[in-house]
VOVEX-607494 format. One line per field, with one value per residue (C-alpha): residue number from 1; x, y, z. Coordinates in Angstrom, 2 decimals. Layout:
BEGIN
i c(NUM/...)
c1 c(X/...)
c2 c(Y/...)
c3 c(Z/...)
//
This chain:
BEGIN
i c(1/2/3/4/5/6/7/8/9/10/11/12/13/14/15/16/17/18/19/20/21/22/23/24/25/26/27/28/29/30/31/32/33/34/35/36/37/38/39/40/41/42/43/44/45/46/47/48/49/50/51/52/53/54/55/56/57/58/59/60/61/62/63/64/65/66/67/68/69/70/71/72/73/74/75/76/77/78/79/80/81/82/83/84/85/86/87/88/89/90/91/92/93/94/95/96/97/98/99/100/101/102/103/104/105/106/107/108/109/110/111/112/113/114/115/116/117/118/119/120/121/122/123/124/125/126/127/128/129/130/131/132/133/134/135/136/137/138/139/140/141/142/143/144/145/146/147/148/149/150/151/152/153/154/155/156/157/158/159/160/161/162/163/164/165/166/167/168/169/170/171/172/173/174/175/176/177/178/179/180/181/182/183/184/185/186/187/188/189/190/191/192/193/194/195/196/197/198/199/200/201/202/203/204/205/206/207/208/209/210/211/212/213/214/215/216/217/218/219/220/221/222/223/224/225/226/227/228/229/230/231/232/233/234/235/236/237/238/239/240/241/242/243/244/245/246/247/248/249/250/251/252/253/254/255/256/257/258/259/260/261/262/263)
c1 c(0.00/1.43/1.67/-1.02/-0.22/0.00/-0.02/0.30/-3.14/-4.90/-1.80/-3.43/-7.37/-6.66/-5.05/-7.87/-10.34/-8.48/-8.42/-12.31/-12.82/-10.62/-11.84/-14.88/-13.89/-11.84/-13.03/-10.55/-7.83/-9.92/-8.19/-4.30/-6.37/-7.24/-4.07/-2.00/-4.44/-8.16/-7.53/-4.24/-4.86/-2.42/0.01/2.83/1.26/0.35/3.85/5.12/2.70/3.87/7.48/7.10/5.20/7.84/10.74/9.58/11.42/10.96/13.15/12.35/8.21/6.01/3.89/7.29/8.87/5.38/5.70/9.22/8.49/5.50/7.89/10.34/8.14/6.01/9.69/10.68/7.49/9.91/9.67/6.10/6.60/9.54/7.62/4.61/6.63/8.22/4.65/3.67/6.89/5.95/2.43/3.21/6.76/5.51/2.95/1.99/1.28/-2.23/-3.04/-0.90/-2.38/-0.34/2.52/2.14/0.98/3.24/6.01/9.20/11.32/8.88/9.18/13.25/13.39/10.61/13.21/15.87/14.22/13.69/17.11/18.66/16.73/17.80/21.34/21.92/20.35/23.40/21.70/23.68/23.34/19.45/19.78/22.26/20.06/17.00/19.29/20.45/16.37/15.66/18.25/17.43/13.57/13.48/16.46/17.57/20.93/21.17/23.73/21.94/24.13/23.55/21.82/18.32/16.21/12.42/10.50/13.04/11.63/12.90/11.93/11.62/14.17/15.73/19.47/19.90/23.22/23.97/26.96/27.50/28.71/26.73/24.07/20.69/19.35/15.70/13.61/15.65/14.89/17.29/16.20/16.84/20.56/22.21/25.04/26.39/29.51/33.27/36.45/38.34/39.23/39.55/38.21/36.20/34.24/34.24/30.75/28.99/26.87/23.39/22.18/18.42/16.67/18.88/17.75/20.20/19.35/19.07/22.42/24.69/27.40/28.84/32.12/33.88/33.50/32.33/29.62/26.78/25.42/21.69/19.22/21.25/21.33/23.01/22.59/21.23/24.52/26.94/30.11/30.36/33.97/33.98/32.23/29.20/28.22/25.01/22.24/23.57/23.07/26.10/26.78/29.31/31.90/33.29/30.56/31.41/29.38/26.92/24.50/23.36/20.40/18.10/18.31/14.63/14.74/14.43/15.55/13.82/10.36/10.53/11.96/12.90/15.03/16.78/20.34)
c2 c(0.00/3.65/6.14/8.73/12.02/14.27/17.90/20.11/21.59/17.58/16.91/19.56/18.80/15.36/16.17/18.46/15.98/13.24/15.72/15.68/12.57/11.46/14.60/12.72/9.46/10.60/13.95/13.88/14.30/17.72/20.01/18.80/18.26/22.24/23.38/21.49/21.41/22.12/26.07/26.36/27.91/26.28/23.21/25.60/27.31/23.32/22.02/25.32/24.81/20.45/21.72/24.35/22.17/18.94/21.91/23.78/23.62/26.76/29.00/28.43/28.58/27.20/30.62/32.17/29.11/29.29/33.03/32.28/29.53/31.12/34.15/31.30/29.21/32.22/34.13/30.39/28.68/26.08/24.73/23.54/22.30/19.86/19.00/18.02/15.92/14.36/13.70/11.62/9.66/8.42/7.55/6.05/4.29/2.92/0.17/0.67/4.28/4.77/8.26/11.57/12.98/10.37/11.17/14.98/14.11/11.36/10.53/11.61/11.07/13.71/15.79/16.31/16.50/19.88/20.92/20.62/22.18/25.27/25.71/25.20/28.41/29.96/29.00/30.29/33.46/34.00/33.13/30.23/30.39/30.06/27.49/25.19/25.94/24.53/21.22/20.84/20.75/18.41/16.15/15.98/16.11/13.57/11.92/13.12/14.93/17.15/20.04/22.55/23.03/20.16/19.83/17.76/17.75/16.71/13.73/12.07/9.54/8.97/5.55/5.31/7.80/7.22/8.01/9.08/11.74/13.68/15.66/19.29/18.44/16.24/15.69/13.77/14.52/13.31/10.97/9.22/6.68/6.39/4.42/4.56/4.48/5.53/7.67/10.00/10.97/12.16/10.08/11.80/15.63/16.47/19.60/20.99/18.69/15.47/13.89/11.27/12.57/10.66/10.83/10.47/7.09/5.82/3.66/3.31/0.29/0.32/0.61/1.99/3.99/6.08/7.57/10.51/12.77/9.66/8.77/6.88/6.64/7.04/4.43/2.27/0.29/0.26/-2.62/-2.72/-2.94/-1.96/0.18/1.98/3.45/3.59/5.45/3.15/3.22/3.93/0.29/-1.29/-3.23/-3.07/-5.07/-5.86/-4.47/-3.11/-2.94/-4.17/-4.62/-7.79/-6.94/-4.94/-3.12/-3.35/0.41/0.89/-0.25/2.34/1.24/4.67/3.84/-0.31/-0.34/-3.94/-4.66/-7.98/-8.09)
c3 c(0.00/-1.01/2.02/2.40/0.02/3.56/3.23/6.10/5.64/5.78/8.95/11.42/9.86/10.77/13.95/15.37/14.46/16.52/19.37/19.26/19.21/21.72/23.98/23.46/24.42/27.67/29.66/31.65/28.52/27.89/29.14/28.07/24.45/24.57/25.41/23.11/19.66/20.21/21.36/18.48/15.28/13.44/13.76/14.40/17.53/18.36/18.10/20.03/22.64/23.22/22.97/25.78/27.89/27.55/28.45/30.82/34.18/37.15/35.69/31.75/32.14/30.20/29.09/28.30/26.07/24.31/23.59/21.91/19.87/18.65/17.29/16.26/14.17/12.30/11.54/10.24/8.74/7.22/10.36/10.58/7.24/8.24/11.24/8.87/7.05/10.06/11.31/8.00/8.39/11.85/10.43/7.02/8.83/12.76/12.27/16.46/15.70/15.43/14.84/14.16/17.65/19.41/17.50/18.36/22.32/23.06/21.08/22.45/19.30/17.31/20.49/20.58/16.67/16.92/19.90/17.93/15.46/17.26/18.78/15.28/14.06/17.15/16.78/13.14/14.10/16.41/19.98/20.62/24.49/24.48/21.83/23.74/27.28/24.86/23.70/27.18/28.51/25.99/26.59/30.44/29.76/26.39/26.64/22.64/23.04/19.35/19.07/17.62/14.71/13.53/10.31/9.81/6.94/6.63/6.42/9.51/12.48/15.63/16.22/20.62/20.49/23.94/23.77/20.67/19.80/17.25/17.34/15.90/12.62/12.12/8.58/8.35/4.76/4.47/4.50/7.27/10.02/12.89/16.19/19.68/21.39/18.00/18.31/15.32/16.88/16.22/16.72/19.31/20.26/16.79/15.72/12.80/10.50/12.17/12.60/9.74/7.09/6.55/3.05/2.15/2.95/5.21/8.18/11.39/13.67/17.13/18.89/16.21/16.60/13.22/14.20/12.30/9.22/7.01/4.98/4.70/1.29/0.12/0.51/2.75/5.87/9.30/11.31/14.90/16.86/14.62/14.79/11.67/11.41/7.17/4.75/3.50/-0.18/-1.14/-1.66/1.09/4.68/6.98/9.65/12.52/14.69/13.06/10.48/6.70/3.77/4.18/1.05/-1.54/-2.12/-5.41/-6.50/-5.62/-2.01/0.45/4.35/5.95/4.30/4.44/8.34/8.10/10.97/9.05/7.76)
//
């Protein structure tokens, strides 16, 4: 079966409609449901409003994170479009994902990656403290540890999430899916350029560690486990510590999309 055609406009219909429904269905989820979707005009103010509420902490308030990524996500509407297209990954990708307003509610790995998402706008417009404070909460409060310069495109899922890093060099192109414990990393103390690049379609196992400025090539596969030290060519599963070739890919396979955890 193809994937749903998702646009942003359909994401948040769908979404509010869920929220009805399942306001419905459980009272007492009422008032968390109006706070988060049912009283947001748009899936922007939405995703602001679950971000602030995941980060807050006593001195970094809830009403006041709200207020700034509200001004961060209308100056950068790009934003809500990644974060549409990270929704319809989860949906079309996670067979025990039933709805998007679970993904948006409770879904921790959707949850850092809007974070992130936030403090990288942040960061490239030069506030680099309140962007690393952001990554820090997010870390402690999700258990997702992204340097904000880091770059991430669209259409990427978090699969469980917990204790995933990505260092500050780091690259994740779309239409990627990387699950939990993975580590993108450096080698050392080195400086500069030194953390992998993910090309588009890529799916990371469980476990895996990539190490260093290397790459790994479109439309390929990292085993659960693995150490990836290499560069990996593109059609590919690797395997192992450390990892090595184990087979190739017909050229229309796609690992982010198919999520099949085999070797």
């Amino acid at each position: 079966m193809r994937p749903q055609a998702w646009t942003q406009d359909s994401i948040w219909h769908e979404i509010r409609a869920e929220a009805e429904q399942a306001a419905a269905c459980e009272p007492i989820l009422l008032p968390r449901l109006k706070a988060m979707v049912l009283d947001r005009p748009t899936l922007a103010a939405s995703i602001a409003a679950v971000v602030a509420r995941r980060l807050a902490t006593e001195d970094l308030p809830e009403s006041a994170l709200r207020e700034l990524f509200d001004g961060v996500m209308r100056a950068a509407p790009g934003i809500a479009q990644q974060a549409a297209a990270d929704l319809a990954a989860v949906k079309d990708r996670d067979p025990a994902c039933p709805n998007l307003l679970h993904v948006v509610l409770n879904l921790k790995g959707f949850q850092s990656l809007q974070s992130y998402r936030i403090a990288h706008a942040l960061w490239r417009e030069g506030r680099q403290e309140l962007a690393f404070a952001l990554s820090n909460q997010a870390s402690v409060a999700l258990g997702v540890d992204i340097h904000p310069a880091a770059r991430i495109g669209s259409g990427v899922m978090f699969d469980h999430a917990t204790g995933i890093v990505i260092g500050e060099t780091s690259v994740v192109e779309d239409h990627v899916s990387i699950l939990q414990n993975v580590t993108l990393g450096g080698t050392g103390k080195e400086h500069g350029d030194r953390h992998p690049k993910i090309r588009s379609g890529v799916m990371i196992g469980a476990g895996a560690k990539i190490l260093g400025n290397i790459e790994v090539g479109t439309m390929s596969k990292v085993a659960a486990g693995s150490v990836v030290l290499r560069a990996v060519p593109p059609h590919c599963t690797v395997a192992g510590v450390p990892a090595r070739i184990v087979r190739h890919h017909r050229a229309d396979s796609c690992p982010s999309d198919e999520m099949d955890q085999s070797i």
